[in-house]
C-alpha positions in Angstrom: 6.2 36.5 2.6 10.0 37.7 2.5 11.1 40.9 1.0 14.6 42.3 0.6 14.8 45.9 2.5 16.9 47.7 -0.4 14.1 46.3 -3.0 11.2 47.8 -0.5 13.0 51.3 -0.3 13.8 51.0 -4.4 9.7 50.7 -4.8 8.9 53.0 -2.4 10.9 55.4 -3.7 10.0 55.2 -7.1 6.1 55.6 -6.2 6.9 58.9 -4.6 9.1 60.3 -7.3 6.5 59.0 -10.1 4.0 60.8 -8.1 5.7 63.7 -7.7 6.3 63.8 -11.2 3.1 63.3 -12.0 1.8 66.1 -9.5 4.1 68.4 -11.4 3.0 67.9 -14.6 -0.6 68.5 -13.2 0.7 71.7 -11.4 2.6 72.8 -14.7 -0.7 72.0 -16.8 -2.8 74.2 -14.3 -0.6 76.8 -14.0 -0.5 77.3 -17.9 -4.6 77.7 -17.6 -4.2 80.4 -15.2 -5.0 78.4 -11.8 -3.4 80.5 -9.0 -0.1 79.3 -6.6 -2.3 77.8 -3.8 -4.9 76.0 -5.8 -1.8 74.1 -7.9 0.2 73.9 -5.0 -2.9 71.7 -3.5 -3.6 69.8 -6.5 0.3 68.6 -6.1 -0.1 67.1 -2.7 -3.1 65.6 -3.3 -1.7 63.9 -6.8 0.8 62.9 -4.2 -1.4 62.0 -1.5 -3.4 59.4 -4.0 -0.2 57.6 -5.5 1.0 56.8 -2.3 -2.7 55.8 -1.2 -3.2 53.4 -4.6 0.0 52.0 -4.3 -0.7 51.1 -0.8 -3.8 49.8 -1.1 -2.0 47.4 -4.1 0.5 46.5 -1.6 -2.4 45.5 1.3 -4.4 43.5 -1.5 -1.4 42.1 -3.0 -0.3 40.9 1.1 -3.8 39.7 1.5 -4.5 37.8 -1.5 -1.3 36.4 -1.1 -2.3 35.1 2.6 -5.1 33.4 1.4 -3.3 31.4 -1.5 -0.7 30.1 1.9 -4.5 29.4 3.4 -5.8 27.5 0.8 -2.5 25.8 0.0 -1.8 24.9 3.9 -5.3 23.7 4.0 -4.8 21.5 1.4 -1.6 20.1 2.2 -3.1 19.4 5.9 -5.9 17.7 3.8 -3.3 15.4 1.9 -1.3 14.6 5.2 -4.4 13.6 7.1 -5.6 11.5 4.4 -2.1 10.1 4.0 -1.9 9.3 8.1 -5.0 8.0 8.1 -4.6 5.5 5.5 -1.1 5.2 7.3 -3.1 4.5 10.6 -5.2 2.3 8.8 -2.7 0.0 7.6 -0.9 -0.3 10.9 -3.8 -1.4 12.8 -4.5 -3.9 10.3 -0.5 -5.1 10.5 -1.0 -4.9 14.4 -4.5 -7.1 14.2 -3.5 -9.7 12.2 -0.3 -10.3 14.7 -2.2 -10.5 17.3 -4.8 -12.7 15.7 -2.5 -15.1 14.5 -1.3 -15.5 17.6 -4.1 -16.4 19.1 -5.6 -18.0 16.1 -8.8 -15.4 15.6 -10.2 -14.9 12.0 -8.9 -12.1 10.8 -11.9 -9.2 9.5 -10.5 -7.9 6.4 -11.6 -4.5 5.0 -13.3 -4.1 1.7 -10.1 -1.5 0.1 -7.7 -4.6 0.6 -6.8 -6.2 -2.1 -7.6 -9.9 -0.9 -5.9 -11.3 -4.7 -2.6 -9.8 -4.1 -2.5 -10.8 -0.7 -3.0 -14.5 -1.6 -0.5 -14.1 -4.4 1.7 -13.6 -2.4 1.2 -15.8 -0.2 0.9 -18.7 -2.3 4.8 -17.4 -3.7 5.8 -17.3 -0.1 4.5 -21.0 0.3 6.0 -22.0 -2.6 9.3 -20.6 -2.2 9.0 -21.9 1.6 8.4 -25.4 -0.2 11.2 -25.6 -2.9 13.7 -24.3 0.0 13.0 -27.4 2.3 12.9 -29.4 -1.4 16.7 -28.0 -1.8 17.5 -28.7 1.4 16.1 -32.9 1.4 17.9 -33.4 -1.9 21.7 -31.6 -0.5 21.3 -34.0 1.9 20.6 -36.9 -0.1 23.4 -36.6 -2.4 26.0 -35.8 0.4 25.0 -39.4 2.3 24.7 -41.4 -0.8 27.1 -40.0 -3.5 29.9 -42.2 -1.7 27.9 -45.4 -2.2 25.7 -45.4 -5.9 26.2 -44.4 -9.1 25.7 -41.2 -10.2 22.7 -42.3 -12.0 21.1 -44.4 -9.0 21.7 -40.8 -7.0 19.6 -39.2 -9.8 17.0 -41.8 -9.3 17.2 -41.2 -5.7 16.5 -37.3 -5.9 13.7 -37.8 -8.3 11.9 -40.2 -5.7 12.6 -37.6 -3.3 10.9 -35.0 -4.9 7.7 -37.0 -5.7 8.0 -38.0 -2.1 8.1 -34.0 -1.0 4.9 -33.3 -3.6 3.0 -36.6 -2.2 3.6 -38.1 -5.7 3.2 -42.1 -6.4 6.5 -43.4 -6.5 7.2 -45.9 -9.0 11.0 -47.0 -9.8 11.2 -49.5 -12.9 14.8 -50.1 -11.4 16.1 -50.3 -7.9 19.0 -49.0 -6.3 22.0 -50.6 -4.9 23.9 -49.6 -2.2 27.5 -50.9 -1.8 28.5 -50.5 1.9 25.6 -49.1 3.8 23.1 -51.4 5.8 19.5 -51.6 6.0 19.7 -49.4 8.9 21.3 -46.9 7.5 18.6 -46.6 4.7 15.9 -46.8 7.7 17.6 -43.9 9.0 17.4 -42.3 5.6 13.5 -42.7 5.2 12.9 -41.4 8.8 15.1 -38.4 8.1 13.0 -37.4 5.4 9.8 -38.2 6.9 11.1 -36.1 9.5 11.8 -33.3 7.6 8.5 -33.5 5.2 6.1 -34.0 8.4 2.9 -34.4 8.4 3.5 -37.2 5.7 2.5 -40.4 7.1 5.4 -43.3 7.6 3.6 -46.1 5.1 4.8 -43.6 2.8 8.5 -43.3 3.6 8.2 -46.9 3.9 6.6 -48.1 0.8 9.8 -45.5 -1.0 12.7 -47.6 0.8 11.2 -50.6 -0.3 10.8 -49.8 -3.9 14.0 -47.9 -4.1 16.3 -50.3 -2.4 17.4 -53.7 -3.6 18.1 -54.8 -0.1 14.4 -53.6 1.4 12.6 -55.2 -1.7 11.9 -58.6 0.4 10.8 -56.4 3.5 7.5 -55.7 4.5 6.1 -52.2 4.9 5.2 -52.9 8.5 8.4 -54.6 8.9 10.3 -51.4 7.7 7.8 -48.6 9.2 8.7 -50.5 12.8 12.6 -50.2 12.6 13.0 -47.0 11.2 14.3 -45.3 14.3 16.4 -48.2 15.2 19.8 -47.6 17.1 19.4 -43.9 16.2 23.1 -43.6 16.6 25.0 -46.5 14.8 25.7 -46.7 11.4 26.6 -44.7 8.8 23.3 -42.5 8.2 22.6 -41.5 11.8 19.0 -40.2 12.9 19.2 -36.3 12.6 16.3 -34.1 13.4 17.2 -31.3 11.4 18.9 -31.5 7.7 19.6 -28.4 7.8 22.1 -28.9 10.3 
């Protein structure tokens, strides 16, 4: 506890001249009833004597009670920080187990106060955000490799079957699409491009979309089309790239 020096003399001072004063008045008083010299004289000092005493002892109870509140408080506030560090601690060794168990594939032991919900919310967000990302990425590609060689409707059509194709849709076109100046290969090219990219789909899908997309591949068998879709991977327009995001 801080004090200013000129505020401690100011009180100290004042306590002494108040009980001076008041040993005075006592002295005065006694002297009036006929006490002698000596016997006020005493009774002056001692009126002295116990206003510096109280006032002490107010000072030593005000310091002490003062040192316990800072107790109390400091004890509290180490109370708060250990709880807070410990939850802190808590939560980093649960960050720290889960990287290590995912990278060795262990189940990871979650602890009752985790909020499993929240954690697959947001999860499932991430996943879906994850999947709408690679979605953008297919259908950029798409209309940069075709918008040169269909109509602007046919290149809708063609993003639409993309996008059942991404969410493992049926894919049924009442009207194919024709190409003007790209070959069969380059729309085998196409499909294995986004097969590629949407792995772990199986080919006979990414076959059986060319062939009900594509005028050209209409007469073509699935097996036919599945077989050549990594043909000459670089000839042709639409060459075989392993990352669209490229």
């Amino acid at each position: 506890m801080k004090h200013n020096y000129q505020d401690i003399i100011i009180q100290n001072v004042s306590v002494v001249i108040g009980s001076a004063i008041t040993g005075l008045v006592i002295r005065f008083v006694m002297l009036e009833k006929g006490a002698d010299q000596f016997t006020a004289n005493s009774i002056f000092w001692i009126v002295i004597l116990i206003g510096l005493v109280f006032y002490t002892s107010l000072v030593l109870l005000g310091v002490s009670l003062f040192e316990l509140y800072k107790q109390l408080r400091n004890k509290k506030n180490s109370k708060k920080l250990n709880n807070y560090t410990e939850a802190n601690e808590k939560v980093v060794q649960i960050d720290n187990t889960a990287k290590i168990n995912s990278a060795e594939n262990v189940e990871i032991l979650v602890e009752n106060n985790i909020d499993t919900n929240a954690i697959r919310t947001f999860q499932h967000q991430k996943k879906v955000q994850q999947e709408n990302e690679k979605l953008q990425i297919a259908l950029h590609y798409t209309r940069n490799h075709f918008a040169l060689y269909v109509s602007d409707e046919d290149l809708g059509l063609l993003c639409n079957t993309v996008i059942s194709y991404s969410k493992k849709e049926e894919i049924s076109n009442s009207k194919l699409i024709e190409t003007a100046g790209l070959s069969n290969l380059d729309l085998y090219h196409f499909g294995w491009n986004i097969w590629n990219h949407f792995r772990p789909i199986k080919q006979e899908e990414i076959s059986k979309l060319l062939k009900t997309v594509f005028v050209s591949l209409d007469d073509i068998d699935l097996d036919s089309i599945k077989s050549h879709l990594k043909d000459e991977p670089k000839k042709g327009i639409i060459t075989i790239q392993e990352n669209l995001a490229d």
